[in-house]
C-alpha positions in Angstrom: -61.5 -8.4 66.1 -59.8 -5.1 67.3 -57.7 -4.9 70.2 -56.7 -1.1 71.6 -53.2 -1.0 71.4 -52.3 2.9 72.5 -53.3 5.9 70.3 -54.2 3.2 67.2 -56.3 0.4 66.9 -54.8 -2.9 65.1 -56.3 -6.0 63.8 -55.6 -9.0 65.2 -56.6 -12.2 64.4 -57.6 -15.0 67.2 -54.9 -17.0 66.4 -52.1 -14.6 66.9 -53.7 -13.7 70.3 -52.8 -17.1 71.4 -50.2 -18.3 69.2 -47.5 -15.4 69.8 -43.8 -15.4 68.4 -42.4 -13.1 70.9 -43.8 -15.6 73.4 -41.8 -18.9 74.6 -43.5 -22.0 73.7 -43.5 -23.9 77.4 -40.7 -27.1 77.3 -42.9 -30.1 77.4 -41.3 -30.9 80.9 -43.4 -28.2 82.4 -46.4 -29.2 80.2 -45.7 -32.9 82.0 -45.3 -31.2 85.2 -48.5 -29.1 85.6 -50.5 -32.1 84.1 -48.6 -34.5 86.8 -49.6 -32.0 89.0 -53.4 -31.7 87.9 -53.9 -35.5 88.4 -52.9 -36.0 91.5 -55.3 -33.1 92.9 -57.8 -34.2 90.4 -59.4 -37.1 93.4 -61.7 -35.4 96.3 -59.4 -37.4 99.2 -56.1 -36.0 97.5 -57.6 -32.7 97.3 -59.1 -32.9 101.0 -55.7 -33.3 101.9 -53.9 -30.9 100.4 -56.5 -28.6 101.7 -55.5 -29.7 105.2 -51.7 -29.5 105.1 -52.5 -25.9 104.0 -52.5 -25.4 107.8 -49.4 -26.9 108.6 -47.9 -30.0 108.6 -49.3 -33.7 109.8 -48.6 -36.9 110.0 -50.1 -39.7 108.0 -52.2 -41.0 111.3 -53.6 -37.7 111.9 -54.5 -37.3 107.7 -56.1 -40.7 108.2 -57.8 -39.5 111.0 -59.1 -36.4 109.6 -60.0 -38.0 106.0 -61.7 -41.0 107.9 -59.5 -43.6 105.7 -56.9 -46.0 106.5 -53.5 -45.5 106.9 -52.4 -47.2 104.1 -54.6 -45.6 101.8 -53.8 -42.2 103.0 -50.1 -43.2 102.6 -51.0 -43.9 98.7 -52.4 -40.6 98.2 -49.5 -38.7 99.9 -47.2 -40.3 98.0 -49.0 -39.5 94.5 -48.8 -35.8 95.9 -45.3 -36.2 96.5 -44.2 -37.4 93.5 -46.1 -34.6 91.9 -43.9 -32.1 93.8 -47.2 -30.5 95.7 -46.4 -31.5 99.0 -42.9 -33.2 101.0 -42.3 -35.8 103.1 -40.8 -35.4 106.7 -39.5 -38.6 108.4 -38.7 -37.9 111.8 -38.1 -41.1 113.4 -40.9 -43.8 113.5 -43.4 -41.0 112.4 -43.3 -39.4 109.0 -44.9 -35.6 108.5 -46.4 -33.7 104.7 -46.2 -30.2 104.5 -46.6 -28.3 101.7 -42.8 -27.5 99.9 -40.9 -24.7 102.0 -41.6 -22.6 98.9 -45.2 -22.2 99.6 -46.6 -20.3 102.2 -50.7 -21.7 101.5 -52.1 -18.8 101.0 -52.5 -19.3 97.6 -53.7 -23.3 97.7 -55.1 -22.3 100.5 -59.0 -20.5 98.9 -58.7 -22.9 96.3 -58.9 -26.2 98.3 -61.0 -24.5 100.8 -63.5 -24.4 98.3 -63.1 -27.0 96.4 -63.0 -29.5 98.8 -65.8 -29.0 101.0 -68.9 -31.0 101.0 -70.8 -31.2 97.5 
């Protein structure tokens, strides 16, 4: 294979595409973290309600409400979302509210759950 690199064209192979030593092999923590992260998304209810919190924050009663499950079961999925680190957990009072972490705006979950979510 050759790959335009400026004025001269190099060889290189399709392993050192991929397999790069200028380029930091990821610490398996992150690896664990992205996978944690792709499981708990990877169930349609999870995935329905992470596309709702994209819109702001709710409580469990109105997630159970809008994904037509009980409140209990809702609970279980928010809390596998939680632990993941995709979403946080608001107690205020008696009532407890999800929102997505302060350091997402939605925007970016937002088209992908849109999508992905909807009705197949």
């Amino acid at each position: 294979m050759r790959i335009w690199l400026g004025k001269a064209a190099a060889s290189v192979s399709y392993k050192d595409m991929f397999i790069s030593p200028t380029r930091p092999v990821p610490e398996l923590r992150d690896t664990d973290r992205v996978v944690a992260a792709l499981r708990a998304v990877g169930e349609q209810t999870r995935l329905r309600a992470l596309a709702l919190l994209t819109e702001g924050e709710l409580a469990v009663g109105e997630l159970a409400q809008a994904l037509g499950q009980s409140q209990p079961r809702v609970s279980r999925h928010l809390k596998l979302l939680t632990e993941a680190g995709l979403i946080e957990r608001a107690p205020e009072g008696v009532w407890v509210f999800y929102r997505l972490p302060r350091a997402h705006d939605g925007a970016s979950i937002r088209g992908s759950c849109a999508r992905d979510a909807g009705p197949k």
